[in-house]
VOVEX-292102 format. One line per 3 residues: number of its first residue (from 1); for each residue x, y, z of N, C-alpha, C. Coordinates in steps of 0.05 Angstrom, whole numbers, plus 5000, padded with zeros to 4 digits. Layout:
NUM	X:Y:Z:X:Y:Z:X:Y:Z ~ ...
% end
This chain:
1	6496:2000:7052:6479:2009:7074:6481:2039:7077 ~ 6459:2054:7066:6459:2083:7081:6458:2088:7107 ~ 6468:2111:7113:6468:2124:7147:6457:2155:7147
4	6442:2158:7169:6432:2176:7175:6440:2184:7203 ~ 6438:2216:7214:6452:2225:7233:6429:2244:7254 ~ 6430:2230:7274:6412:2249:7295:6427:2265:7319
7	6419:2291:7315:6422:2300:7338:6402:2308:7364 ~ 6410:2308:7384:6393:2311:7405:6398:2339:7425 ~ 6383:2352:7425:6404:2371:7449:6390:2365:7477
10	6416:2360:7493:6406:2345:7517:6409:2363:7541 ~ 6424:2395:7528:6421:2400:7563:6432:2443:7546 ~ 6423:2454:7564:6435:2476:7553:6445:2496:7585
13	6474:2495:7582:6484:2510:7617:6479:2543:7609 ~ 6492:2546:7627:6493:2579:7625:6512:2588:7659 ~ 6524:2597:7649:6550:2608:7667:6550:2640:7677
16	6530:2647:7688:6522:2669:7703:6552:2692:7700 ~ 6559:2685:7724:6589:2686:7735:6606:2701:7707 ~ 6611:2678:7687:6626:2688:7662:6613:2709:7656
19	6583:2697:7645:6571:2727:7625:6574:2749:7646 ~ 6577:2754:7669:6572:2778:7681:6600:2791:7679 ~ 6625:2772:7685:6649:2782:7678:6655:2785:7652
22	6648:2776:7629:6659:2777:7606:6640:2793:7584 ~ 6618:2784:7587:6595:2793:7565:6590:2821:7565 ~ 6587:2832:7540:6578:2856:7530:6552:2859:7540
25	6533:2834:7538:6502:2841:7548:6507:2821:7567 ~ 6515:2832:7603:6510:2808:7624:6501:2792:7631 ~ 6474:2795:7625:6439:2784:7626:6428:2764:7602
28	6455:2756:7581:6446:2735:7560:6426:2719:7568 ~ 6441:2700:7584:6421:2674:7597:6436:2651:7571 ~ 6409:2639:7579:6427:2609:7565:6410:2612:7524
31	6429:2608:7517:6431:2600:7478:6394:2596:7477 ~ 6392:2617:7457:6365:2616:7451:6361:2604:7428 ~ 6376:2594:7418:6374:2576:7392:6364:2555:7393
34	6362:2537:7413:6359:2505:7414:6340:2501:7438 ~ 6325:2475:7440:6312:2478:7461:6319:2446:7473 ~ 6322:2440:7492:6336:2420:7506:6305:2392:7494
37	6314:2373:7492:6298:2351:7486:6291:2353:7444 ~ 6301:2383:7438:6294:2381:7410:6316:2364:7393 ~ 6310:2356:7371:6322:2330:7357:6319:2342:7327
40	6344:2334:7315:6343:2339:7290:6367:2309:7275 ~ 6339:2303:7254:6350:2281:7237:6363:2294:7209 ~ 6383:2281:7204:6407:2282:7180:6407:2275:7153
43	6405:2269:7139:6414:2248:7116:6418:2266:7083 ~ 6445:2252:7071:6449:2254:7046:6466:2291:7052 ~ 6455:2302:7035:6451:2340:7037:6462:2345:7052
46	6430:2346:7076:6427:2367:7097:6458:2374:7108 ~ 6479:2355:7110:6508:2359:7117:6510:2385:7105 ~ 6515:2388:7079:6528:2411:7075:6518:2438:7064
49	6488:2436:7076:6468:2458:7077:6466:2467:7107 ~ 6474:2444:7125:6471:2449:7165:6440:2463:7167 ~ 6417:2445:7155:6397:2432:7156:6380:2453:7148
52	6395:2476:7134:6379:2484:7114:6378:2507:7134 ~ 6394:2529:7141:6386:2545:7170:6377:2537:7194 ~ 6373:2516:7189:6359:2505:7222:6380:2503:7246
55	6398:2511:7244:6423:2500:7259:6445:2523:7261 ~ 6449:2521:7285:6471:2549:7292:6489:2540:7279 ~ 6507:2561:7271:6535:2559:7258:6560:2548:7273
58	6559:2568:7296:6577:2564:7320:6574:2529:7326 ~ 6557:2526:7337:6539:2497:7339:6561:2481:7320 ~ 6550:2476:7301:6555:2469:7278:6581:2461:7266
61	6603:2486:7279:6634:2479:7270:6641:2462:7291 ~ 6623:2464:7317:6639:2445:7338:6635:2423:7336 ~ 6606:2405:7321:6602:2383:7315:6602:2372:7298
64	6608:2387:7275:6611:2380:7251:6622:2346:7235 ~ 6644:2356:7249:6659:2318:7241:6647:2303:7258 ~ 6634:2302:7284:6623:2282:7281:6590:2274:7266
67	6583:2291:7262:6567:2287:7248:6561:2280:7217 ~ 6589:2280:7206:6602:2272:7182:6616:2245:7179 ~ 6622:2243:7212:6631:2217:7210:6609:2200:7209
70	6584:2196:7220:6572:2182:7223:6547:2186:7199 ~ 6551:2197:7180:6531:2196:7159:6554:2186:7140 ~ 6566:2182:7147:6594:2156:7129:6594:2130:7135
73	6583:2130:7155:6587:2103:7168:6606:2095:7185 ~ 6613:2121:7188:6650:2107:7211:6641:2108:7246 ~ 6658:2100:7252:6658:2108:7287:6658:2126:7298
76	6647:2131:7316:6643:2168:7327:6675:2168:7344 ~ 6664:2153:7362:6680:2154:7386:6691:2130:7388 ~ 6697:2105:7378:6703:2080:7387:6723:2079:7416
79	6719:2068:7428:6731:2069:7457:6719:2094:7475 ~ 6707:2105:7470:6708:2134:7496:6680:2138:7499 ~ 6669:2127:7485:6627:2124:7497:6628:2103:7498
82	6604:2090:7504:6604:2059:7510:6583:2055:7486 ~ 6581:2070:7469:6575:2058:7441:6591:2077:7416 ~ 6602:2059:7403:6618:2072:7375:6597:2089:7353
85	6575:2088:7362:6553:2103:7334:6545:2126:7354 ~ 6550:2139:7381:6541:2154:7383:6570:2170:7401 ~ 6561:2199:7397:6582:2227:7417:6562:2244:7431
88	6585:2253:7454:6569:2266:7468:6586:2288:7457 ~ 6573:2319:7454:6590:2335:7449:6579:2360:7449 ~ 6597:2391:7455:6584:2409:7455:6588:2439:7441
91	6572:2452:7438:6583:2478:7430:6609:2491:7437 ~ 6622:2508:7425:6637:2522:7441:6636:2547:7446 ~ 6610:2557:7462:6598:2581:7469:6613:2574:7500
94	6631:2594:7514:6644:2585:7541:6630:2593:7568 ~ 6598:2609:7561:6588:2617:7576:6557:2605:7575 ~ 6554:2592:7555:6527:2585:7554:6529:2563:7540
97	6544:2541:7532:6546:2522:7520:6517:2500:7515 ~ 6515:2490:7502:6494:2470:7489:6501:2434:7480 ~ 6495:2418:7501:6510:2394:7497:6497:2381:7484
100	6501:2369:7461:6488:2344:7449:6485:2313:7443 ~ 6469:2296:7443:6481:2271:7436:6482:2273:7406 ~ 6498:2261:7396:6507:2256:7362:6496:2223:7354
103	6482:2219:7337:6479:2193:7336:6481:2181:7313 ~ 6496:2156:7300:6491:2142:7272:6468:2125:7273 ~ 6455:2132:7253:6430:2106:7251:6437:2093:7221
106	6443:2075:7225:6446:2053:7195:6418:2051:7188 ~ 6408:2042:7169:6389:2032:7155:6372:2014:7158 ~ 6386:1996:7171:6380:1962:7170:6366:1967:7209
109	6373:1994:7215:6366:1993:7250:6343:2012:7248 ~ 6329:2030:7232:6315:2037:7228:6293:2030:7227 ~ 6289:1999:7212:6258:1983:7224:6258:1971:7244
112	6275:1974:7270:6277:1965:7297:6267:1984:7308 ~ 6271:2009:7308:6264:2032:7331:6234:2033:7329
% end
């Protein structure tokens, strides 16, 4: 059974407060990379291309395993979501972070959706 890996970006914060205390440019705002509701599908490769530029780096090291896990076929999270094929998880930008859902799609669930 192949597996393929979706991500979703479900929300993008932005921490005023921090960037004004910490940031070189105060006025960032929130990660202009991603846009909340956008979705990117996985398979084979794209893993170790990180979809070919399409995909922040930063991003990218924080989600990485799970998104490796689940184009393997393993469990994301078993016990700590209330489903084992998917993570919730996020950047580690501490002022503007970008949360995602992580998802496994097997093969055989693919002519269901």
């Amino acid at each position: 059974m192949g597996h393929k890996c979706k991500i979703t970006v479900l929300r993008k914060e932005c921490y005023q407060d921090l960037q004004e205390q910490y940031l070189a440019d105060p006025q960032a705002g929130k990660c202009p990379f991603f846009e909340e509701g956008q979705e990117f599908l996985l398979e084979g490769n794209d893993f170790f291309r990180m979809l070919h530029g399409k995909f922040c780096s930063e991003a990218w090291d924080a989600i990485s395993r799970y998104v490796y896990t689940a184009l393997q076929g393993g469990s994301i999270m078993k016990g700590w979501t209330n489903d084992e094929k998917m993570m919730i998880a996020c950047c580690n930008d501490g002022t503007r972070p970008v949360i995602f859902k992580i998802e496994r799609i097997d093969e055989a669930e693919q002519g269901e959706q």
